[in-house]
C-alpha positions, 0 to 999 in steps of 0.5 A, a space after each residue: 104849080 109853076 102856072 097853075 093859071 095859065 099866066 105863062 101862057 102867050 106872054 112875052 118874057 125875056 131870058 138874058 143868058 138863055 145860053 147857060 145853064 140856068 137860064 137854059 132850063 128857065 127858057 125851056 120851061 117858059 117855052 114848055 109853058 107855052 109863053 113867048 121867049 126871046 133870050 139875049 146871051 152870049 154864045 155857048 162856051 165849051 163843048 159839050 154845051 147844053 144850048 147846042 145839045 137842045 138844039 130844037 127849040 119850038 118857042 125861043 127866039 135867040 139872040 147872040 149879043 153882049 150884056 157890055 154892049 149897051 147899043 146891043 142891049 137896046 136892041 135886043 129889048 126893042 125887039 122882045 118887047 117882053 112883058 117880063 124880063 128875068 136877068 140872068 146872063 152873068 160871069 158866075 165862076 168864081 175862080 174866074 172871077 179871081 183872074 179875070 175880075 174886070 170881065 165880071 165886074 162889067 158882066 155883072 154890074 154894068 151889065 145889069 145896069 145896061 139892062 135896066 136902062 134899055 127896058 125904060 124903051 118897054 112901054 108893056 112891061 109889068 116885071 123885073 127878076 134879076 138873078 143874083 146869089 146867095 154869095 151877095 151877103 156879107 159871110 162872116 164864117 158862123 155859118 148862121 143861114 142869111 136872111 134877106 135883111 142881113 147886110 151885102 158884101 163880097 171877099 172875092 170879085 165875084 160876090 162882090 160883084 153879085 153885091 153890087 148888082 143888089 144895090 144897082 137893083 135897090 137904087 134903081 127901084 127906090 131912086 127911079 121907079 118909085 116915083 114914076 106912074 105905071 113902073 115896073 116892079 124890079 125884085 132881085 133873086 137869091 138862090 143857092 148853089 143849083 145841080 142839074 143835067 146839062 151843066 158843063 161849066 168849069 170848076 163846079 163840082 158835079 160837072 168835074 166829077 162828070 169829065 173826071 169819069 170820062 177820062 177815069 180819073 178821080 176828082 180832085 176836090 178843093 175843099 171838101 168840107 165845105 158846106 153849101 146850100 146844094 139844090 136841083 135847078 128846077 127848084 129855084 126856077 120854080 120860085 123865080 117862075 112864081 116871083 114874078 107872077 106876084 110882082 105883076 099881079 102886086 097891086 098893092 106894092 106889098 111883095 118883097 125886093 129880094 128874096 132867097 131859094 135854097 134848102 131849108 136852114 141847117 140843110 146845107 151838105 158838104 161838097 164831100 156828101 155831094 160828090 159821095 152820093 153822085 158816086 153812089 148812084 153812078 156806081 150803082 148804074 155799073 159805071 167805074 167810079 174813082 173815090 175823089 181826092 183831096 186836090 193839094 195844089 194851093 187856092 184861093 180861100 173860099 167861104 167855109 159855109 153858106 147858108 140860105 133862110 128860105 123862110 120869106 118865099 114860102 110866106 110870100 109865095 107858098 114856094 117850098 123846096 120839092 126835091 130832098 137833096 139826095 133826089 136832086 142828085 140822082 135827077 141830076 145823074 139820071 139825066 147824064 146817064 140816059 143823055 149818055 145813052 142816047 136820048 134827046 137833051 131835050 126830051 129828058 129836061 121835058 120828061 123832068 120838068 114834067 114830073 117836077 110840076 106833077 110833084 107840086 101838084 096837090 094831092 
């Protein structure tokens, strides 16, 4: 399980970008665990947004400040102090990163470098798990899934931006920790494209089809047939939860710098079967679902496939993926119907993440 021994709990834990949408579930889950959670983010964007819908936070101190900000940043991790810090406060829209590729590349690359540099004033901390994605390697079409070792790239602003964070990452760890007593261990995370409830952002596919339903109109899709390593956020979560429990327990130096989450290689799904089973389940929940459309208007190329090998984290940490695609959308509908209806946010991400931890837990 994500704290089968208690690891989680009264530690101290930073959460950079707790405002959004992984990062939101990462504290809650951390606050479920019962550690000390201070989160450095921007404000939430857009409304509805997740942050505001939780609202009653019990173990989450919040702080509102730019990862840019380097005088900030110091701040913000003097004040948590944290014994283990995950990064995950990014600009991760692609398209965006089309049109504003200065915001990104200083979101994610100064950024993290901003980070690494303020937690050299954390004397107590033990570990570093900067999120990444699987859109840092260097896609060549084949459609082969990546492993860890194969090379770095980027044909857009924002993979090569997440690119460059994997080498900040590598630099910082081989140039500067390696040779200092008591360092932290510094690891990067690589994980597919993640669903869930509570994810309002622009131009990701679920959340489109989501506000289409509210107007009743179909969903216009990009590209339809492209294929992505689709998973349930907690998914990864748990592999970032268990990753960082091995770097500080890792005595030895043995465990890897980086390693991927997603489904199993040859599972990637079409944006097209994502959106049919979303329908399918909503339909079957009496809600009027418009078949989606093929949006015509002229884009940016995008990558045609990607892919993860998982393989290494299941060695190194016993990590598997839980949820089979098909349940990790209906998780992700489940919670927008019963929001819908009325429950608490909160409540439904706490009665999810509660059965997710019963399901790894042996039989």
């Amino acid at each position: 399980m994500a704290d089968a021994n208690n690891f989680w709990r009264g530690r101290r834990v930073l959460v950079t970008g707790h405002t959004g949408f992984k990062g939101l579930w990462l504290a809650l889950w951390l606050e479920h665990l019962g550690a000390e959670v201070c989160g450095y983010a921007l404000a939430p964007e857009g409304s509805p947004n997740l942050f505001e819908q939780i609202c009653d936070w019990h173990g989450l101190t919040s702080i509102i400040g730019d990862i840019r900000d380097p005088d900030a940043v110091k701040i913000g991790c003097k004040f948590a102090d944290p014994d283990v810090v995950f990064h995950l406060a990014a600009q991760s829209l692609v398209r965006r990163g089309h049109t504003d590729p200065q915001t990104t590349f200083s979101t994610n690359v100064q950024g993290t470098a901003n980070l690494l540099n303020a937690l050299d004033e954390c004397p107590g901390l033990r570990a570093i798990v900067v999120v990444t994605s699987d859109k840092c390697y260097r896609n060549d079409g084949s459609g082969r899934a990546f492993v860890e070792t194969d090379p770095l790239g980027g044909d857009d602003p924002y993979s090569a931006s997440k690119a460059a964070q994997e080498i900040i990452c590598h630099g910082w760890s081989q140039g500067l920790y390696k040779s200092r007593d008591r360092a932290p261990r510094l690891a990067t995370a690589r994980a597919g494209n993640v669903i869930g409830g509570g994810d309002w952002a622009e131009d990701r596919i679920l959340p489109d089809l989501f506000r289409a339903l509210d107007r009743g109109a179909p969903v216009q899709l990009r590209n339809p047939q492209a294929t992505r390593p689709w998973q349930h956020v907690l998914e990864p979560l748990n592999g970032y939860l268990a990753y960082a429990e091995k770097l500080v327990r890792d005595t030895e130096g043995t465990a890897p710098t980086a390693l991927n989450f997603g489904p199993d290689a040859g599972q990637s799904r079409t944006v097209a079967w994502l959106v049919d089973q979303a329908t399918e389940y909503l339909r079957t929940a009496g809600k009027q679902v418009a078949d989606w459309q093929t949006d015509a208007t002229a884009h940016r190329p995008e990558a045609s496939s990607l892919a993860l090998d998982p393989s290494l984290a299941r060695q190194t940490l016993g990590w598997r993926q839980v949820l089979s695609q098909d349940e990790g959308v209906a998780w992700t509908v489940e919670w927008h119907a019963r929001v819908g209806d009325g429950e608490a946010a909160r409540d439904v991400m706490l009665e999810q993440i509660t059965r997710y931890e019963n399901r790894l837990a042996p039989s």
